[in-house]
C-alpha positions in Angstrom: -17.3 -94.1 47.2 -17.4 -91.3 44.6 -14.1 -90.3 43.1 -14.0 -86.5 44.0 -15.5 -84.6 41.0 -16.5 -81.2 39.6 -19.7 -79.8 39.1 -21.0 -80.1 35.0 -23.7 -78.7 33.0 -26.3 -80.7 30.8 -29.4 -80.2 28.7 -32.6 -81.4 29.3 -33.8 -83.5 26.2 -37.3 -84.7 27.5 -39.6 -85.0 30.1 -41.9 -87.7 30.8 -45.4 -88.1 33.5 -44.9 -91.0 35.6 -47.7 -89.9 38.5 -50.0 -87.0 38.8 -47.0 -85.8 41.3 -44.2 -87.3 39.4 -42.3 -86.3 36.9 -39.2 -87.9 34.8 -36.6 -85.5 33.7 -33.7 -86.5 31.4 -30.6 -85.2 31.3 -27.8 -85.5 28.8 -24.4 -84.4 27.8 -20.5 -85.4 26.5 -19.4 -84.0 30.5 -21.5 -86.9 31.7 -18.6 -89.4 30.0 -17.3 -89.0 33.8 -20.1 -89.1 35.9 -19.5 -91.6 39.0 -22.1 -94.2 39.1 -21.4 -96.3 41.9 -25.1 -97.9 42.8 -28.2 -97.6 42.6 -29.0 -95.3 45.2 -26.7 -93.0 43.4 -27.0 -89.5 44.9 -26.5 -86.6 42.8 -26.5 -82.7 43.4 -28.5 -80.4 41.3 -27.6 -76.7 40.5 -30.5 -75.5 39.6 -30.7 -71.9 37.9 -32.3 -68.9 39.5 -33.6 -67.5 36.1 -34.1 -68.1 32.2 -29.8 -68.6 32.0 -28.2 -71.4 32.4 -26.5 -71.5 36.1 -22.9 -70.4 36.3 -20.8 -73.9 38.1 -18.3 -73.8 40.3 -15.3 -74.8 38.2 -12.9 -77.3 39.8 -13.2 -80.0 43.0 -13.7 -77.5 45.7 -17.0 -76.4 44.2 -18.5 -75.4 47.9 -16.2 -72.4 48.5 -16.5 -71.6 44.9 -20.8 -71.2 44.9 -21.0 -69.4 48.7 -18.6 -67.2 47.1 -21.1 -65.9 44.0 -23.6 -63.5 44.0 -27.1 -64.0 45.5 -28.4 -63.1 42.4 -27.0 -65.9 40.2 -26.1 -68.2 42.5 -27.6 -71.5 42.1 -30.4 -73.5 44.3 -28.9 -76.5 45.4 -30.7 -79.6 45.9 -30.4 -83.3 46.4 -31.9 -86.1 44.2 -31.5 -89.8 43.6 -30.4 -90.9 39.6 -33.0 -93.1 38.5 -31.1 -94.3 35.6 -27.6 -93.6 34.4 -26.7 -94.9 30.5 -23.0 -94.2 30.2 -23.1 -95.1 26.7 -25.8 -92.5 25.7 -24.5 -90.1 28.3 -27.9 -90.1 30.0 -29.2 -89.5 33.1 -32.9 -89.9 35.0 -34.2 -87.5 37.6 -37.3 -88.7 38.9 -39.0 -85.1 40.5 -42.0 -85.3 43.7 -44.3 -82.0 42.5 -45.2 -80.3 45.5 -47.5 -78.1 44.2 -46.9 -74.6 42.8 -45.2 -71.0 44.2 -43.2 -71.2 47.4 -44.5 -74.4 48.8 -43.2 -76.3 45.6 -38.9 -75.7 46.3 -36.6 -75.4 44.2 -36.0 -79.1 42.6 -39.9 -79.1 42.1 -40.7 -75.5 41.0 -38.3 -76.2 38.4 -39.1 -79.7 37.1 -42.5 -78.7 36.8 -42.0 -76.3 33.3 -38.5 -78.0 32.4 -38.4 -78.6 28.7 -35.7 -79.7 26.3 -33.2 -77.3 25.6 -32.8 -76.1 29.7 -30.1 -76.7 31.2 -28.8 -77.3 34.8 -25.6 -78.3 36.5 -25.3 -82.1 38.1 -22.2 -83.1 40.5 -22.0 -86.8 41.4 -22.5 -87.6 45.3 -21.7 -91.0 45.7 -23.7 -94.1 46.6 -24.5 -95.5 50.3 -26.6 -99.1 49.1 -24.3 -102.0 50.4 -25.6 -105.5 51.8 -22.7 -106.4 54.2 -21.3 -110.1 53.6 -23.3 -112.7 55.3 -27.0 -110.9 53.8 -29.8 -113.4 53.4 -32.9 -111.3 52.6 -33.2 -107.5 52.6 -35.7 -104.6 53.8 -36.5 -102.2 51.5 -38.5 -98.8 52.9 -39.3 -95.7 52.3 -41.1 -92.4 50.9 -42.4 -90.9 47.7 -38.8 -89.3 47.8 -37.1 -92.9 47.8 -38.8 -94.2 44.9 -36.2 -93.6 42.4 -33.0 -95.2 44.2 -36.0 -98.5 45.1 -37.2 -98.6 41.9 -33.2 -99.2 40.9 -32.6 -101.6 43.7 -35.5 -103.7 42.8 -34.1 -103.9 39.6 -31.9 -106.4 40.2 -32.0 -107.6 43.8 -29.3 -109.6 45.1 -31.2 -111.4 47.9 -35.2 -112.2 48.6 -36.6 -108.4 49.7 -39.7 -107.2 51.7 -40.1 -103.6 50.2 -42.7 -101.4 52.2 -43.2 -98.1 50.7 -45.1 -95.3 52.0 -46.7 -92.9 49.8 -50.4 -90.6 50.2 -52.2 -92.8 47.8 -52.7 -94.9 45.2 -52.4 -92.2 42.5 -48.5 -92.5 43.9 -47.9 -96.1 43.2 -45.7 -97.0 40.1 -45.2 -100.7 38.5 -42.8 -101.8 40.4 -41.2 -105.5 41.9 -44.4 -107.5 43.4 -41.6 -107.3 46.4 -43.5 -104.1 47.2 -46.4 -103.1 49.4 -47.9 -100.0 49.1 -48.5 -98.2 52.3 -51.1 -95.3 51.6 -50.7 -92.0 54.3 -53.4 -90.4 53.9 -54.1 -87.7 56.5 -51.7 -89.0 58.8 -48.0 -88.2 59.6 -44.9 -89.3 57.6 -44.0 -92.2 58.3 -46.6 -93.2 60.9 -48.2 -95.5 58.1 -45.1 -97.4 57.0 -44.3 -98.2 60.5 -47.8 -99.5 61.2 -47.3 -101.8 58.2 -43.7 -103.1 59.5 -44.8 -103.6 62.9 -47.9 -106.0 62.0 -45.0 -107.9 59.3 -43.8 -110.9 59.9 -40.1 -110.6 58.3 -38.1 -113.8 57.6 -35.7 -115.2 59.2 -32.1 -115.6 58.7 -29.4 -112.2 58.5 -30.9 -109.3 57.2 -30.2 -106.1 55.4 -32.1 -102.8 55.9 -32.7 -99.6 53.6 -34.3 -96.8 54.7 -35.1 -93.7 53.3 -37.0 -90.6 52.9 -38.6 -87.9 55.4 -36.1 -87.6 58.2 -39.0 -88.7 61.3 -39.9 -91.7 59.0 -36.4 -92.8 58.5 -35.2 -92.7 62.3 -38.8 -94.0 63.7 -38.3 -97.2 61.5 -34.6 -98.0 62.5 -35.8 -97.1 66.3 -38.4 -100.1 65.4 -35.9 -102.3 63.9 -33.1 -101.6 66.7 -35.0 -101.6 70.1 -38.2 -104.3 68.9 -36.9 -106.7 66.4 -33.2 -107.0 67.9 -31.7 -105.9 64.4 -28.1 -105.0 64.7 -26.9 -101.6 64.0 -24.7 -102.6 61.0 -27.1 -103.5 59.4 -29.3 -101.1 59.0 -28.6 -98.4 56.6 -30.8 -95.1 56.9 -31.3 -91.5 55.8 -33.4 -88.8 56.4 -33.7 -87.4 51.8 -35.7 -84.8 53.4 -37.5 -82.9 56.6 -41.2 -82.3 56.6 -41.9 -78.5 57.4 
């Protein structure tokens, strides 16, 4: 778990295309000497600004008080994101951004990843890490979104035990080089989440004491550990899930 930290502010120093919907946005500054990195589904909160400034931070450990507390006008969007890569040495971090389009439909964390450019700036708090095979693991499960990518992409990295990875995403302009663990699950037209559990329930998984990741839009999440639960007999405990995001 996280120690309890502050809110800091950094500087965008580049940006880089992964997809035609995803961007890389990297992050860097001395405050990020502390940042708590404990996995690789490292969750992290953005303070995003509301105009051309920089956004004013709450400025000690009790940072909620502190931002319900400011001005509509200045007060930061905050959003949730998963670090892609954290380099303590360089003070870096990786924010991988899903573009949802432009205006109103895009949010907040999209909107703005969309023109960042060196030089901006925006505040990061670390919000700990949830990725843990209990003892006893033999081979894991690996699924999720678009949204997931980032903490998967970190996972697969450097798995600890053999993985099935099953990720759902609306096609194959989506699909990054990842592990050859992975299948890509295309949506299409249909619902999220409704593709990836198609794909699970015509897999055979191995046998032997399994671990389960899941994560991304909140129906997808709890429709795959119903799956797991009530028709492959998978023990709670085991199953780690969360619902990044709700669609609508």
């Amino acid at each position: 778990m996280a120690t309890r930290q502050q809110p800091v502010l950094v500087t965008v120093t580049g940006t880089t295309p992964l997809t035609e919907r995803m961007v890389r946005v990297t992050l860097a500054g001395d405050a990020l000497a502390d940042f708590a990195h404990d996995g690789p589904d490292q969750l992290v909160r953005l303070f995003l600004p509301v105009g051309e400034e920089p956004p004013p931070l709450p400025v000690t450990t009790e940072w909620w008080p502190e931002l319900c507390a400011m001005p509509e006008t200045v007060r930061p969007a905050l959003r949730n994101y998963t670090v892609r890569r954290f380099d303590r040495a360089t003070r870096e971090l990786d924010i991988d951004f899903v573009l949802h389009g432009h205006g109103e439909q895009a949010g907040p964390g999209s909107a703005w990843a969309a023109t960042a450019a060196p030089g901006d700036k925006i505040g990061v708090l670390s919000d700990g890490a949830d990725y843990a095979p209990p003892a006893g693991t033999e081979w894991q499960l690996i699924i999720g979104d678009e949204a997931a990518l980032p903490a998967v992409a970190a996972i697969l990295e450097d798995p600890r035990f053999p993985t099935v990875a099953l990720l759902e995403v609306a096609d194959e302009a989506d699909e990054l080089p990842l592990s050859s663990a992975v299948t890509w699950v295309h949506r299409g037209d249909a619902r999220r989440g409704e593709a990836v559990l198609a794909a699970l329930r015509e897999r055979e998984l191995p046998t032997g004491v399994p671990y389960a990741w899941v994560a991304g839009e909140s129906a997808l999440a709890t429709g795959v550990r119903r799956h797991l639960v009530n028709d492959r007999g998978m023990a709670k405990d085991r199953i780690y899930f969360c619902g990044y995001w709700r669609a609508g």
